[in-house]
BATORPA-220876 format. One record per atom (N, C-alpha, C): residue number from 1; residue in one letter; atom name; x, y, z. Coordinates in nm, 3 decimals, always signed. Layout:
<r><k>NUM</k><r>A</r><a>CA</a><px>X</px><py>Y</py><pz>Z</pz></r>
...
This chain:
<r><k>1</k><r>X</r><a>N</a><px>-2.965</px><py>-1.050</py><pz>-3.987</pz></r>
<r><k>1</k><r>X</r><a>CA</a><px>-2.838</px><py>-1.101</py><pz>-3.938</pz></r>
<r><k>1</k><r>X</r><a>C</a><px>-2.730</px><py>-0.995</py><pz>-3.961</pz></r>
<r><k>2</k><r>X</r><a>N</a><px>-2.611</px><py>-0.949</py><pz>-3.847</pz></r>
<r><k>2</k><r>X</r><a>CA</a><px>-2.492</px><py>-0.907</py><pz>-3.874</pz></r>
<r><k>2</k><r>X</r><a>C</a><px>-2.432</px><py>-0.939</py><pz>-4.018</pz></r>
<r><k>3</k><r>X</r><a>N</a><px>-2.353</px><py>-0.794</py><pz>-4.020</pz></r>
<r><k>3</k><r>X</r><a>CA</a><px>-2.267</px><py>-0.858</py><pz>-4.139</pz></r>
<r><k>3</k><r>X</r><a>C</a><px>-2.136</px><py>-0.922</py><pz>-4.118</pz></r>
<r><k>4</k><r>X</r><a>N</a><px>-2.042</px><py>-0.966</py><pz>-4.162</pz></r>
<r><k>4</k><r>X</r><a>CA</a><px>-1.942</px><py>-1.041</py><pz>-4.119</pz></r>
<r><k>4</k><r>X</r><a>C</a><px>-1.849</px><py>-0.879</py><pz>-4.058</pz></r>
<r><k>5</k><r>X</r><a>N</a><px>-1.857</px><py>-0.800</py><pz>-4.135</pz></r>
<r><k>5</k><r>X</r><a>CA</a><px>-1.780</px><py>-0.717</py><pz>-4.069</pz></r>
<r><k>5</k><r>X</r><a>C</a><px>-1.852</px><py>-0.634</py><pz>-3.934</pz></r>
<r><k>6</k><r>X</r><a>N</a><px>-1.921</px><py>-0.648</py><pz>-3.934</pz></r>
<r><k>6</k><r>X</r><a>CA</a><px>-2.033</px><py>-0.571</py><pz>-3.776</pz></r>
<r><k>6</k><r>X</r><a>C</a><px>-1.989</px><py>-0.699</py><pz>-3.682</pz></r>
<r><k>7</k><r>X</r><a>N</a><px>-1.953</px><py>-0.779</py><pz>-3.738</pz></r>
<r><k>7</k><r>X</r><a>CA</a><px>-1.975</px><py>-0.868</py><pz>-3.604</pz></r>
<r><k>7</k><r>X</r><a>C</a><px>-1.809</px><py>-0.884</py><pz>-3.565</pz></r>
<r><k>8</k><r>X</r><a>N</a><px>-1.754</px><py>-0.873</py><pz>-3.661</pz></r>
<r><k>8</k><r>X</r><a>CA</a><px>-1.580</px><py>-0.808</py><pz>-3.666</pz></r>
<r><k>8</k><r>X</r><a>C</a><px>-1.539</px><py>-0.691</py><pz>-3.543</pz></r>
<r><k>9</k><r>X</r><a>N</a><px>-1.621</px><py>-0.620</py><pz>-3.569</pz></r>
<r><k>9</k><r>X</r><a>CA</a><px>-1.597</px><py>-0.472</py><pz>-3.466</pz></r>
<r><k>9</k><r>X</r><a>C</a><px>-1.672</px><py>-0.500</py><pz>-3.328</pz></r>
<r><k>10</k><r>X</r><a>N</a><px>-1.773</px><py>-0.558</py><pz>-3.369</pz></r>
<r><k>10</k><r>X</r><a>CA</a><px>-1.844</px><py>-0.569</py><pz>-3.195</pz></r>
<r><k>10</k><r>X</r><a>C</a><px>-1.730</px><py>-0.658</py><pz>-3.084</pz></r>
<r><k>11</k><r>X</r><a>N</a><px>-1.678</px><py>-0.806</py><pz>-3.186</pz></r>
<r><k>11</k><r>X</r><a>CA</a><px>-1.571</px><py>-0.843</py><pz>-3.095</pz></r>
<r><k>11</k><r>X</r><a>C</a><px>-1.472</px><py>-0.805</py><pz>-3.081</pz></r>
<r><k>12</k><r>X</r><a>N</a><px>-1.403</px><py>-0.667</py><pz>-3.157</pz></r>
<r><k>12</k><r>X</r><a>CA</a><px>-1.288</px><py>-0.577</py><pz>-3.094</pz></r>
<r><k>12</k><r>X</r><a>C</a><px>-1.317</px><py>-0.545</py><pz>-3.035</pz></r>
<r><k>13</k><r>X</r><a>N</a><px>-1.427</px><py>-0.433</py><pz>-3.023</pz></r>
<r><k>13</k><r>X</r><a>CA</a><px>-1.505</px><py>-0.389</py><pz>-2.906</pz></r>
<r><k>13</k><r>X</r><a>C</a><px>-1.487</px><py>-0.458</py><pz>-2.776</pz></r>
<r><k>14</k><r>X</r><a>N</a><px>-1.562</px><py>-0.545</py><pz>-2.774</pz></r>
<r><k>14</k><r>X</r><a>CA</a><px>-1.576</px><py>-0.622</py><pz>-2.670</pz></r>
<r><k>14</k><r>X</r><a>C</a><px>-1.397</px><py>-0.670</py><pz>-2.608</pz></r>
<r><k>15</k><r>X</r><a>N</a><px>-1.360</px><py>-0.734</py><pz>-2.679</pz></r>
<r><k>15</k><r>X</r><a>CA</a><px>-1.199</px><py>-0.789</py><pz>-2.648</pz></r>
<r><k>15</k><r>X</r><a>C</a><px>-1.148</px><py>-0.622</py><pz>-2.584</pz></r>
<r><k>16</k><r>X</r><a>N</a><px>-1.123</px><py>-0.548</py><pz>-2.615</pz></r>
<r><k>16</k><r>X</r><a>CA</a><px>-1.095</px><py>-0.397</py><pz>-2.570</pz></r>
<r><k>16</k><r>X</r><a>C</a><px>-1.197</px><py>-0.357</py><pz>-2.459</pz></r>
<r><k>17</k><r>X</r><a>N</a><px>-1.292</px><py>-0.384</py><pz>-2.434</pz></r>
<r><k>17</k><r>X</r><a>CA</a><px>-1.320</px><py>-0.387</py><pz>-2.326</pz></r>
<r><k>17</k><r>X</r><a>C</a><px>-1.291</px><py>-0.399</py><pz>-2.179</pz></r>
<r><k>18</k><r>X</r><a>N</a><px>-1.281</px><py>-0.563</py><pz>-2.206</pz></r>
<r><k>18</k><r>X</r><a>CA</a><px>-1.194</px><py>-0.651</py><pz>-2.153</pz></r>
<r><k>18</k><r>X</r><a>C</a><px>-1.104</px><py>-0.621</py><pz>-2.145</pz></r>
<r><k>19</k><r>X</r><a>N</a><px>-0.977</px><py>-0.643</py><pz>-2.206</pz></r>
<r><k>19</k><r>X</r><a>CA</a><px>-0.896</px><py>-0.606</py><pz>-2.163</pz></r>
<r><k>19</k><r>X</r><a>C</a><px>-0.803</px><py>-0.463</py><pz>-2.068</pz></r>
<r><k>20</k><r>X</r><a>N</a><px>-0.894</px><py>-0.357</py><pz>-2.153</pz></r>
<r><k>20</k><r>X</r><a>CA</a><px>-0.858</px><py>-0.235</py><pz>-2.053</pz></r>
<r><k>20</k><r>X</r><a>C</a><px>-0.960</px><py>-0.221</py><pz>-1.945</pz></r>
<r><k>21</k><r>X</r><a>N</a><px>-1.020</px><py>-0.292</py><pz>-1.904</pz></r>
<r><k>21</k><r>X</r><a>CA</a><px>-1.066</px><py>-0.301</py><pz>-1.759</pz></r>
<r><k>21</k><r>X</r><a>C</a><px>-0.963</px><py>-0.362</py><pz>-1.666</pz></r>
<r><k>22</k><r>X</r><a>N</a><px>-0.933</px><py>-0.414</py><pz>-1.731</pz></r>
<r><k>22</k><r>X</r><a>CA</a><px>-0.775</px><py>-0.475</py><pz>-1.629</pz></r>
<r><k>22</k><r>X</r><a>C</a><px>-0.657</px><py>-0.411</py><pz>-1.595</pz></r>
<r><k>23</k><r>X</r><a>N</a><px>-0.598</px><py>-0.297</py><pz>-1.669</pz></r>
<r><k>23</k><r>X</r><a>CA</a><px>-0.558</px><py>-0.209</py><pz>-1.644</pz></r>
<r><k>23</k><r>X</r><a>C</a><px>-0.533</px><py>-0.122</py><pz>-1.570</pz></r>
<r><k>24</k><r>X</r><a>N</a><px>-0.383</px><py>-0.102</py><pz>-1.462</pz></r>
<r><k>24</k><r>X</r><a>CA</a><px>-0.411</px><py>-0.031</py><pz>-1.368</pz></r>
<r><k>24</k><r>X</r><a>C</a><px>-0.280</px><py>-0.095</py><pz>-1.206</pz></r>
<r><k>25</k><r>X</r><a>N</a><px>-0.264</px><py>-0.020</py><pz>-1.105</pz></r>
<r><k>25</k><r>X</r><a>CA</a><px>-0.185</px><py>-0.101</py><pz>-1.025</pz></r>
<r><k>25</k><r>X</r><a>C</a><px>-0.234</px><py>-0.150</py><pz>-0.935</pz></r>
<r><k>26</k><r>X</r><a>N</a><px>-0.212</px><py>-0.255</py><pz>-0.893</pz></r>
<r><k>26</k><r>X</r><a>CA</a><px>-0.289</px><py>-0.349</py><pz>-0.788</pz></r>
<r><k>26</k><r>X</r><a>C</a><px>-0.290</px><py>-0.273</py><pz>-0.644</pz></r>
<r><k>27</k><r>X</r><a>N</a><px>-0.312</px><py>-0.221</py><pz>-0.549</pz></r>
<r><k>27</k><r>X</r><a>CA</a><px>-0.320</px><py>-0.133</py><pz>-0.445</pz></r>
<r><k>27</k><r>X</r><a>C</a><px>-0.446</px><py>-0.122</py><pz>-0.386</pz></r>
<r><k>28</k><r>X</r><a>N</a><px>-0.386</px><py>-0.046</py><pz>-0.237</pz></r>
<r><k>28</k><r>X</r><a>CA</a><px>-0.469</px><py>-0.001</py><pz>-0.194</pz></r>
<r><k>28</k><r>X</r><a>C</a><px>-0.568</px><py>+0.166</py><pz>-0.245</pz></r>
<r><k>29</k><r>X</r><a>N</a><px>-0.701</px><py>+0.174</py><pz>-0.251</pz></r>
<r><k>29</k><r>X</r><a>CA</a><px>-0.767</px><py>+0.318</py><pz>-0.312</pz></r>
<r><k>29</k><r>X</r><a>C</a><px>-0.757</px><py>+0.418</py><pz>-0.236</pz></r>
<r><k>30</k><r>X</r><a>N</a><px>-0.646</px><py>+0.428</py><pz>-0.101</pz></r>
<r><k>30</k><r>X</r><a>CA</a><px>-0.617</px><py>+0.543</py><pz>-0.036</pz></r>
<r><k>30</k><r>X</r><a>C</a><px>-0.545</px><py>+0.645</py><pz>-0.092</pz></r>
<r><k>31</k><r>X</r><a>N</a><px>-0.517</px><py>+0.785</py><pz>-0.060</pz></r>
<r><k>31</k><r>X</r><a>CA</a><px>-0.412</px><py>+0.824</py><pz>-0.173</pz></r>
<r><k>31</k><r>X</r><a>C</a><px>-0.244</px><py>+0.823</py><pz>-0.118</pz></r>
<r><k>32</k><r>X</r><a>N</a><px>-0.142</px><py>+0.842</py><pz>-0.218</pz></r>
<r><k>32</k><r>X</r><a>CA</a><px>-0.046</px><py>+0.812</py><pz>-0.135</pz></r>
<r><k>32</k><r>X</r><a>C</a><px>-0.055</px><py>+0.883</py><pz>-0.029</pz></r>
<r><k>33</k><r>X</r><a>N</a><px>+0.065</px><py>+0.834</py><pz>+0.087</pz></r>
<r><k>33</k><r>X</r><a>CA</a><px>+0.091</px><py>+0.907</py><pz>+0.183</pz></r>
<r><k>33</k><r>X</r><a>C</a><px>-0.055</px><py>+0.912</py><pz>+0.322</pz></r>
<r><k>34</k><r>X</r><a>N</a><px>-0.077</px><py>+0.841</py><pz>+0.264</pz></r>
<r><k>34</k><r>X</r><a>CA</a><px>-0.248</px><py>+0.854</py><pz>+0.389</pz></r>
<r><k>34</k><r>X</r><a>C</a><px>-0.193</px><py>+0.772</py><pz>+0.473</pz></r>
<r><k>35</k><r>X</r><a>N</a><px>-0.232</px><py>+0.797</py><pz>+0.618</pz></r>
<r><k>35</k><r>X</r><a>CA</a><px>-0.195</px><py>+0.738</py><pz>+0.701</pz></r>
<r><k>35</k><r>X</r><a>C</a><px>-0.321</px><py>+0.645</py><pz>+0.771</pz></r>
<r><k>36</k><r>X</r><a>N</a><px>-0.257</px><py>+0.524</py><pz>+0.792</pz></r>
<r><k>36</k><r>X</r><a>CA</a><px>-0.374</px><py>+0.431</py><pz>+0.796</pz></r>
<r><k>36</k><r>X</r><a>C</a><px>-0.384</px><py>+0.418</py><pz>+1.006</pz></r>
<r><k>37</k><r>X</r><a>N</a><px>-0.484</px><py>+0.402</py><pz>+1.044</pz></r>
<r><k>37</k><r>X</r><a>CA</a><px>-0.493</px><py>+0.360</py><pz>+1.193</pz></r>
<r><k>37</k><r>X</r><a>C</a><px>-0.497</px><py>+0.200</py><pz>+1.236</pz></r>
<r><k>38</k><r>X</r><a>N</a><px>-0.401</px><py>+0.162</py><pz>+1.279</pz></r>
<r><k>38</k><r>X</r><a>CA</a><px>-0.401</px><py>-0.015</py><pz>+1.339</pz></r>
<r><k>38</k><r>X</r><a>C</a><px>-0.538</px><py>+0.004</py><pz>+1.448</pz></r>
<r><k>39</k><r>X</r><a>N</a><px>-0.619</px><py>-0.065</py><pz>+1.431</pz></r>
<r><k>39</k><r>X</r><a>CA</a><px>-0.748</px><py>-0.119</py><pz>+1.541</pz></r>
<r><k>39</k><r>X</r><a>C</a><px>-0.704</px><py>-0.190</py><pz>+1.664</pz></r>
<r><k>40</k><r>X</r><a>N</a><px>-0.643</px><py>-0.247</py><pz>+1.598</pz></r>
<r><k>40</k><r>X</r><a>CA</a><px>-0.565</px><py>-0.337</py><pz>+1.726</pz></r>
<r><k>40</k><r>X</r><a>C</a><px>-0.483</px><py>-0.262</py><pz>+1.805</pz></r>
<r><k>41</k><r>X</r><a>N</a><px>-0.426</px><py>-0.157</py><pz>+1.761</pz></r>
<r><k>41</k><r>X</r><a>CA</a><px>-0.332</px><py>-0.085</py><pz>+1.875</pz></r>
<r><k>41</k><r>X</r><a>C</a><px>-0.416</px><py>-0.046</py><pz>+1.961</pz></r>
<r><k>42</k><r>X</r><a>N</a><px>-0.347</px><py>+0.010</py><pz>+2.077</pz></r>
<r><k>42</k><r>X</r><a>CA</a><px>-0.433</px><py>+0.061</py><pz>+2.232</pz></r>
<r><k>42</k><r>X</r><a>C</a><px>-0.399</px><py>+0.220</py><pz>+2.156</pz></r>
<r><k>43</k><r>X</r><a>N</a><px>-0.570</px><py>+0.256</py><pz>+2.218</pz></r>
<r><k>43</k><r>X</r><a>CA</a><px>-0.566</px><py>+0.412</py><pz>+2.119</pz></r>
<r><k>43</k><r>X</r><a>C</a><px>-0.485</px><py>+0.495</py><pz>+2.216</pz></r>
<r><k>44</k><r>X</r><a>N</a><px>-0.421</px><py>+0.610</py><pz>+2.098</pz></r>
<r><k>44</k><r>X</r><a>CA</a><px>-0.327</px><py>+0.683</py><pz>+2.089</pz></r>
<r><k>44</k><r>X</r><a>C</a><px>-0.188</px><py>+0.678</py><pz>+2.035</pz></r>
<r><k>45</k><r>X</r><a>N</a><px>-0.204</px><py>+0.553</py><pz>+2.007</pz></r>
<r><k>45</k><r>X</r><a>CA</a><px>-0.106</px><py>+0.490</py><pz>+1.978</pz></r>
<r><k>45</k><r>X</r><a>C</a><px>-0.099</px><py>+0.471</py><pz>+1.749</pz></r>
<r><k>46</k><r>X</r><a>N</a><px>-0.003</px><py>+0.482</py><pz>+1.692</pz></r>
<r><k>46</k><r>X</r><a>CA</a><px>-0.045</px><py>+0.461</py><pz>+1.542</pz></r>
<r><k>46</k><r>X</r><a>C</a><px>+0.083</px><py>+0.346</py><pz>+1.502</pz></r>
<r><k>47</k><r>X</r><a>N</a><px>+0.030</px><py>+0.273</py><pz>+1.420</pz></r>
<r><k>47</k><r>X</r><a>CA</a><px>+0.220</px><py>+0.232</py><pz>+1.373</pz></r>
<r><k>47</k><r>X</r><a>C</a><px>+0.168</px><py>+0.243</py><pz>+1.244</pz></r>
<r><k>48</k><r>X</r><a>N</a><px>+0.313</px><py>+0.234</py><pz>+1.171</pz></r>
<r><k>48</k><r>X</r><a>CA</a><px>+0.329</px><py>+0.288</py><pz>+1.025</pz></r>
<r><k>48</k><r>X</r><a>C</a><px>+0.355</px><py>+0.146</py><pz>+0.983</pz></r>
<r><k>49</k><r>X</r><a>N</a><px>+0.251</px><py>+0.148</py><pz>+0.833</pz></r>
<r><k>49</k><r>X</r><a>CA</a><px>+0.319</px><py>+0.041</py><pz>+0.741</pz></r>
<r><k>49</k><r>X</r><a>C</a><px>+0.476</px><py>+0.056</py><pz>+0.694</pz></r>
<r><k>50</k><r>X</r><a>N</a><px>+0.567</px><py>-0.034</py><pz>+0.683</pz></r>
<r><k>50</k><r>X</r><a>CA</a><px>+0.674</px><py>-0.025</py><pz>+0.606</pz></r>
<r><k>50</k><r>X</r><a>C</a><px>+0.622</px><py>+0.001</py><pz>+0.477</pz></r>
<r><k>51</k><r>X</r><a>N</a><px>+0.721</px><py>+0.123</py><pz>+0.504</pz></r>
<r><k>51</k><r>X</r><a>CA</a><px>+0.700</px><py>+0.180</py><pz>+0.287</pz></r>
<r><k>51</k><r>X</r><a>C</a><px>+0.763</px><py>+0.033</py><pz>+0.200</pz></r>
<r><k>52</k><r>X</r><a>N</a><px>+0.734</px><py>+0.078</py><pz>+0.110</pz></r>
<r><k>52</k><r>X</r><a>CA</a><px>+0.780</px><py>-0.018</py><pz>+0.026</pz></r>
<r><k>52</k><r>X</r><a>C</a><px>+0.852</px><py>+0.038</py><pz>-0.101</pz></r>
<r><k>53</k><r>X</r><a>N</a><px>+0.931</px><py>-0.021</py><pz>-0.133</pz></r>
<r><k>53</k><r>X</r><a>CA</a><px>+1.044</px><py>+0.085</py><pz>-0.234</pz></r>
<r><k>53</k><r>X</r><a>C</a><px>+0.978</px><py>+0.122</py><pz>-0.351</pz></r>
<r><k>54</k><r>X</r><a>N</a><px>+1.022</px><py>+0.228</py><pz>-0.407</pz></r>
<r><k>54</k><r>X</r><a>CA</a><px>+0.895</px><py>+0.262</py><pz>-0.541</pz></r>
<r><k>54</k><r>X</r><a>C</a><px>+1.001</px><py>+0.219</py><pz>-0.641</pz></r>
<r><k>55</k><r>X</r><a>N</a><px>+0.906</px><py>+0.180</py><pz>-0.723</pz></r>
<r><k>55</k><r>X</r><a>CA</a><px>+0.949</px><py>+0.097</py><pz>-0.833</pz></r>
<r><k>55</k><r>X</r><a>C</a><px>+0.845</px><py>+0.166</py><pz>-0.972</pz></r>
<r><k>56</k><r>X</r><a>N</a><px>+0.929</px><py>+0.238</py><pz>-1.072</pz></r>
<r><k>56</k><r>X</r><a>CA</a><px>+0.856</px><py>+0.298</py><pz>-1.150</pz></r>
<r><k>56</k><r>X</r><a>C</a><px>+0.783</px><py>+0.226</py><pz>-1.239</pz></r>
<r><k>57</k><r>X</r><a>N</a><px>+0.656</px><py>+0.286</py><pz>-1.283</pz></r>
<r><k>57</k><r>X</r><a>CA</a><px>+0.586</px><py>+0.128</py><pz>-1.367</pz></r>
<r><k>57</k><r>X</r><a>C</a><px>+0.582</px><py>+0.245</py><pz>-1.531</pz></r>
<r><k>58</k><r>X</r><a>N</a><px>+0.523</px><py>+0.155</py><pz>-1.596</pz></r>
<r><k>58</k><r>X</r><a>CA</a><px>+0.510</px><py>+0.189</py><pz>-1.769</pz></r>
<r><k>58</k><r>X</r><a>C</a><px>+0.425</px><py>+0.288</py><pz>-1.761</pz></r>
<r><k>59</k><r>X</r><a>N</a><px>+0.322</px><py>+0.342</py><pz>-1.703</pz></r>
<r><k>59</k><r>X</r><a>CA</a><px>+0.226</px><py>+0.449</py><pz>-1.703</pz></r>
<r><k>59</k><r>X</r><a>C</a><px>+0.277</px><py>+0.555</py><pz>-1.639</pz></r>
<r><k>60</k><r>X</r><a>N</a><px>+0.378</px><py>+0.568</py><pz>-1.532</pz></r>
<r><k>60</k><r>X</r><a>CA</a><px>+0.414</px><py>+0.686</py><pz>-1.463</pz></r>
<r><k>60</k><r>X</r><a>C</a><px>+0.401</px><py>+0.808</py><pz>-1.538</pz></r>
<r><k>61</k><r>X</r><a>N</a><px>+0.430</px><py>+0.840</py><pz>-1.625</pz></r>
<r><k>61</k><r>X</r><a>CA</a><px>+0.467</px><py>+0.956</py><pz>-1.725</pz></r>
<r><k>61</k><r>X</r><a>C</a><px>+0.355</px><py>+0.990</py><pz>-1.779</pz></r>
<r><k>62</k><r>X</r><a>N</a><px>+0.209</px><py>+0.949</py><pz>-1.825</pz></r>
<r><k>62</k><r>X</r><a>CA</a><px>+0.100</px><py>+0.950</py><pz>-1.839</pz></r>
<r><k>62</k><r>X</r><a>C</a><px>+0.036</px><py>+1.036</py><pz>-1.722</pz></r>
<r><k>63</k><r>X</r><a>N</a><px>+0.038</px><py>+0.948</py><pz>-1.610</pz></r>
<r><k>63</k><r>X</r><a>CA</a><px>-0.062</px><py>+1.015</py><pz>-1.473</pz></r>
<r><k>63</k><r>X</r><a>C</a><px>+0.052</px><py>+1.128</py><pz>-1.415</pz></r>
């Protein structure tokens, strides 16, 4: 059997796991600035998503 403290660290472990898998900004995996193609338009044709205002988050300074 575990000792009380092995079984201490496996569920930090684990809880840290978890939790920094969640981590991160909700988005699309294109990179900025990529320009996307509407399907539905008649080709030759492109329209642009409205940007959306940038709003600095807690990690900026990191990446």
């Amino acid at each position: 059997m575990l000792s009380r403290k092995t079984t201490y660290f496996l569920l930090a472990i684990a809880a840290a796991g978890i939790v920094l898998s969640g981590c991160g900004r909700k988005g699309d995996l294109d990179r900025p600035g990529a320009t996307t193609i509407n399907r539905k338009a008649a080709p030759g044709t492109t329209e642009k998503k409205p940007e959306a205002p940038e709003r600095p988050f807690l990690l900026d300074p990191l990446l």
